[in-house]
C-alpha positions in Angstrom: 29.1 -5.7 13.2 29.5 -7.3 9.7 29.6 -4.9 6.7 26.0 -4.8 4.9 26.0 -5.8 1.1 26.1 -2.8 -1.1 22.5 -4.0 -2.5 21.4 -3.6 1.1 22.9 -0.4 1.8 21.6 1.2 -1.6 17.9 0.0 -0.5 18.5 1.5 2.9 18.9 4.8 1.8 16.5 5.3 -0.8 13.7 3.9 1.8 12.7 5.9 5.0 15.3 4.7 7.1 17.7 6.2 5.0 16.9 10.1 6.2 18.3 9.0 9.7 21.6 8.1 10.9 23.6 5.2 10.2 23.4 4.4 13.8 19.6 4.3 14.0 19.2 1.8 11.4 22.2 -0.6 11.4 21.5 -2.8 14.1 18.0 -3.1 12.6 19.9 -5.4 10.5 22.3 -7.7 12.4 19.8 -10.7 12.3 18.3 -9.9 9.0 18.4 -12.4 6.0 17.8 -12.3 1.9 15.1 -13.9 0.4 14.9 -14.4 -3.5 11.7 -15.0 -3.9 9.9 -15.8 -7.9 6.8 -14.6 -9.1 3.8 -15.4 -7.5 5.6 -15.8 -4.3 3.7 -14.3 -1.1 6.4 -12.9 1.1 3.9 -13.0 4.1 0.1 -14.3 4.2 -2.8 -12.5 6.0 -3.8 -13.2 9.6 -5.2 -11.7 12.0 -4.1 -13.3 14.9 -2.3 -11.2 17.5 1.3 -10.5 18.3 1.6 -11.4 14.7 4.4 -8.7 13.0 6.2 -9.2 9.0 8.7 -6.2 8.3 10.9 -6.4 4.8 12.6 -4.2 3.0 12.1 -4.5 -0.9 15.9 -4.7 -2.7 14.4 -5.1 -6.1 11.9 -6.5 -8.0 7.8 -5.5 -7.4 5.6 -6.3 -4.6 1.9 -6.1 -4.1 0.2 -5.8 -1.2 -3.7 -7.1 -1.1 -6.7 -8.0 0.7 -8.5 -11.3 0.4 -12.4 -11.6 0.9 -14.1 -14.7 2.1 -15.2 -15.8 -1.1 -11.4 -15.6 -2.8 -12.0 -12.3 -4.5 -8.9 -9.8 -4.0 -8.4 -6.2 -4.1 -4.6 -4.8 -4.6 -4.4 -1.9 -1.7 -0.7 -0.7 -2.9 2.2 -1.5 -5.2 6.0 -1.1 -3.8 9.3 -1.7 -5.1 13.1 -1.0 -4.6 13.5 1.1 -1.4 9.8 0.4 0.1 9.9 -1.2 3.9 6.3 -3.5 4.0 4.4 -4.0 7.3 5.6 -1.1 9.1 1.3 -1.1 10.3 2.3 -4.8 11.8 5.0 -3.7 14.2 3.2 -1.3 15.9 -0.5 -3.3 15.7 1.1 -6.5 16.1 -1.4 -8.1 13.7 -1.2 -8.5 9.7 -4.7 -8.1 8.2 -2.4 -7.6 4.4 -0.3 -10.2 2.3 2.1 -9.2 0.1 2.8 -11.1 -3.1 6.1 -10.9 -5.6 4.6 -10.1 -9.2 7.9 -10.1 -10.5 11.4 -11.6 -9.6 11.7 -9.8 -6.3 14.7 -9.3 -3.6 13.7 -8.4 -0.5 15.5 -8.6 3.0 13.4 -10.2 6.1 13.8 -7.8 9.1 13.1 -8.3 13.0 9.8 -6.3 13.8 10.1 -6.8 17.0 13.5 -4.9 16.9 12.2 -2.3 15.1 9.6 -1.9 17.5 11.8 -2.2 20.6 14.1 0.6 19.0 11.1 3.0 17.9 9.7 3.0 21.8 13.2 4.6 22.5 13.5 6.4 19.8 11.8 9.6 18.4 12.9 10.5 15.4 12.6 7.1 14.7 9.3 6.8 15.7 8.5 10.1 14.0 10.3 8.7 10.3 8.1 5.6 10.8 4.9 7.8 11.6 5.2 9.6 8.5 5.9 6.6 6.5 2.5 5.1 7.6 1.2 8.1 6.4 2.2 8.3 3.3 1.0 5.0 2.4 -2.2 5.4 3.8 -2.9 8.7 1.6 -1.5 6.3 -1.5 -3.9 3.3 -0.5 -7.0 5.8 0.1 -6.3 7.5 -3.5 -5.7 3.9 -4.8 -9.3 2.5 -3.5 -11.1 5.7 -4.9 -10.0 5.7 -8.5 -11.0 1.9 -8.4 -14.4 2.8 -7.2 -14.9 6.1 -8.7 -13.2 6.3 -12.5 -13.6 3.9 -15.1 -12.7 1.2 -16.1 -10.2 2.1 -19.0 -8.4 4.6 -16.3 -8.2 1.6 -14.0 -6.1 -0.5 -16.4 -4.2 2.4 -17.7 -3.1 3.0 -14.0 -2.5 -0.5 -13.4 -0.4 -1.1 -16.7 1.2 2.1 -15.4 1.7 0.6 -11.7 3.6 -2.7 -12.4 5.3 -2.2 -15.9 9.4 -2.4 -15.5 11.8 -2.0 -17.9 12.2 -4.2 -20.9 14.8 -3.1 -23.6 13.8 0.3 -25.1 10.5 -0.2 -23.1 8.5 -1.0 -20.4 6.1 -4.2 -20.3 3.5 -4.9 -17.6 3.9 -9.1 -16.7 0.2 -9.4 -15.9 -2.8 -11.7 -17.6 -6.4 -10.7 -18.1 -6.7 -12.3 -15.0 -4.5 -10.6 -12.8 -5.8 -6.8 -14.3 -9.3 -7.6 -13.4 -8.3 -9.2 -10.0 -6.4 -5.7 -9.2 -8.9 -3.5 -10.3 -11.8 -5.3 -9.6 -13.6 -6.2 -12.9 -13.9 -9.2 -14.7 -11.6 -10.7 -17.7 -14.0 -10.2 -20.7 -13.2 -6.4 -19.5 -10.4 -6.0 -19.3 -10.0 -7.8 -22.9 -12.4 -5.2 -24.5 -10.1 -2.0 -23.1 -6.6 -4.1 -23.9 -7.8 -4.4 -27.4 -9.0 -0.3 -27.6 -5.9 0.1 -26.4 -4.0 -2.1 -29.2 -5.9 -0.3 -31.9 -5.2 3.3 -30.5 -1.4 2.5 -30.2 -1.1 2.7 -26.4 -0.1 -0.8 -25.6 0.3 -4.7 -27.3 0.0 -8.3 -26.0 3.5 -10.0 -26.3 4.9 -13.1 -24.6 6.5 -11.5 -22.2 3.4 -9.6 -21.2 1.2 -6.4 -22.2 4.2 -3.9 -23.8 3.6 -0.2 -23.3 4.1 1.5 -26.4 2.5 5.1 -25.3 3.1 5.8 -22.4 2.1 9.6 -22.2 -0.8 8.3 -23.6 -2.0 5.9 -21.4 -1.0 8.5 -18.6 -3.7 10.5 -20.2 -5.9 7.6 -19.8 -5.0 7.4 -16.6 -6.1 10.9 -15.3 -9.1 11.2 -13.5 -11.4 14.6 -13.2 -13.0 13.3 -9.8 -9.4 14.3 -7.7 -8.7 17.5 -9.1 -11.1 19.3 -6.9 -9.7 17.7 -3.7 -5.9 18.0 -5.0 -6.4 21.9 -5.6 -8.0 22.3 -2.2 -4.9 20.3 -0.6 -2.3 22.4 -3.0 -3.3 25.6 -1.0 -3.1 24.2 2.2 0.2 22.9 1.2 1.2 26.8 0.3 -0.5 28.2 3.7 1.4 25.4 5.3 4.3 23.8 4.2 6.7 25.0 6.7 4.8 22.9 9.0 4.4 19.8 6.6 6.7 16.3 7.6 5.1 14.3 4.9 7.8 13.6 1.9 8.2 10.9 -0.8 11.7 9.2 -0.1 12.3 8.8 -3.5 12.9 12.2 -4.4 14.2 13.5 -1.2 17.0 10.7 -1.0 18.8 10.6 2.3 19.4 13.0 5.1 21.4 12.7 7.9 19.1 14.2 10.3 15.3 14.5 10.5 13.9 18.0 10.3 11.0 20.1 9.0 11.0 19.3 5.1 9.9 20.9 2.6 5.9 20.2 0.8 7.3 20.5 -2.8 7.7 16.5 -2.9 3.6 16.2 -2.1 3.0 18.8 -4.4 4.5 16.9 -7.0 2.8 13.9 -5.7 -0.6 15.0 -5.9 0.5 17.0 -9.4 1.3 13.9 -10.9 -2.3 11.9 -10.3 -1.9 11.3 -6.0 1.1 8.3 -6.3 1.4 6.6 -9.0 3.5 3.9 -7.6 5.4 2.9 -11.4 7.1 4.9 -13.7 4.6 7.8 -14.2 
């Protein structure tokens, strides 16, 4: 086998994959390929039709993955980024109802699904990783949906700024329009103008050429918050206490990589429902 880039390897373990063992994942990768890919680049389109599987892992740079209607009108259903493996749902489904979009100079390596598949039938702890993967996202796309129903709209475009800003300088700066906030968050332009320009004159963020600048963030965190969760998160906190030696579900990010899969520990759910159910960006 050829020796993996370091890039790869570093994106390996801080994704799901990376809590199993080197020989589990690696020949995931003998066929795969880098793709660069510029904004506004869709790194796989949405279909339906069967035995139809995208897998990638995300190397750097900020996806989005979204739902088109029939009349062109789209709704965001996650946010990933360095570490995230996209269309896990597809291998096993065989079917890709989701596109997923760079918003940002993006790396990304193309995997074989059907490998991964192939692997996971003979595999369970492979199998099992993937299984709570799914799961994960799917409690971070239900949260996602409800605030966007439920809370308004100046929580909605705090969360989004929130979602998709990335470093710039001292700072952060989310590289969205009008446009593509009230796309994501499913208002209108004229909207989102009126809450950009509350938030210029309460200090939390500014329009610059390079995009909408966060200048407060543990402000626009505030902003963020929503009452309609808490009930639901303190109910799930005490299962969590009644339960957590039993609980698999984790958030990669903070647990890193383990050589072995085994019962793990609730705190990193606690924390993820503490801190507003998934914030995908940098709250």
């Amino acid at each position: 086998m050829n020796e993996l880039p370091a890039e790869w390897v570093g994106a390996i373990e801080a994704s799901f994959l990376g809590r199993l063992p080197e020989r589990t994942w690696r020949p995931l990768f003998d066929r795969a390929r880098q793709i660069d890919a510029p904004p506004k680049t869709v790194l796989y389109p949405e279909t339906e039709q069967a035995r139809t599987a995208h897998l990638v892992l995300i190397l750097d740079g900020l996806v989005r993955v979204y739902r088109t209607s029939r009349s062109g009108r789209e709704v965001t259903l996650r946010y990933a980024r360095r570490g995230d493996i996209l269309g896990l749902p597809s291998v096993v489904a065989e079917a890709s109802p989701a596109a997923a979009q760079a918003v940002i100079p993006t790396q990304v390596v193309a995997m074989s699904a059907q490998a991964l598949r192939a692997r996971a039938q003979r595999d369970s702890q492979l199998a099992w990783a993937m299984a709570e993967e799914m799961a994960g996202s799917l409690f971070n796309i239900q949260e996602r949906l409800a605030h966007n129903v439920f809370v308004p709209v100046r929580s909605r475009v705090a969360r989004y700024l929130l979602d998709v800003a990335t470093p710039a300088g001292e700072g952060y700066v989310a590289a969205a329009s009008y446009e593509d906030i009230a796309r994501a968050i499913g208002t209108v332009r004229e909207v989102v103008a009126r809450t950009l320009a509350a938030f210029r004159d309460e200090g939390l963020a500014r329009r610059t050429d390079a995009g909408i600048a966060l200048t407060d963030l543990d402000g626009l965190r505030a902003a963020a918050q929503a009452d309609e969760f808490r009930d639901f998160r303190s109910r799930l906190h005490h299962v969590l206490d009644d339960r957590a030696e039993h609980l698999f579900l984790v958030d990669h990010h903070q647990v890193g990589r383990r050589g072995d899969l085994d019962v793990l520990p609730a705190e990193p759910l606690r924390a993820f429902l503490a801190d507003g159910g998934g914030h995908d960006g940098i709250v």
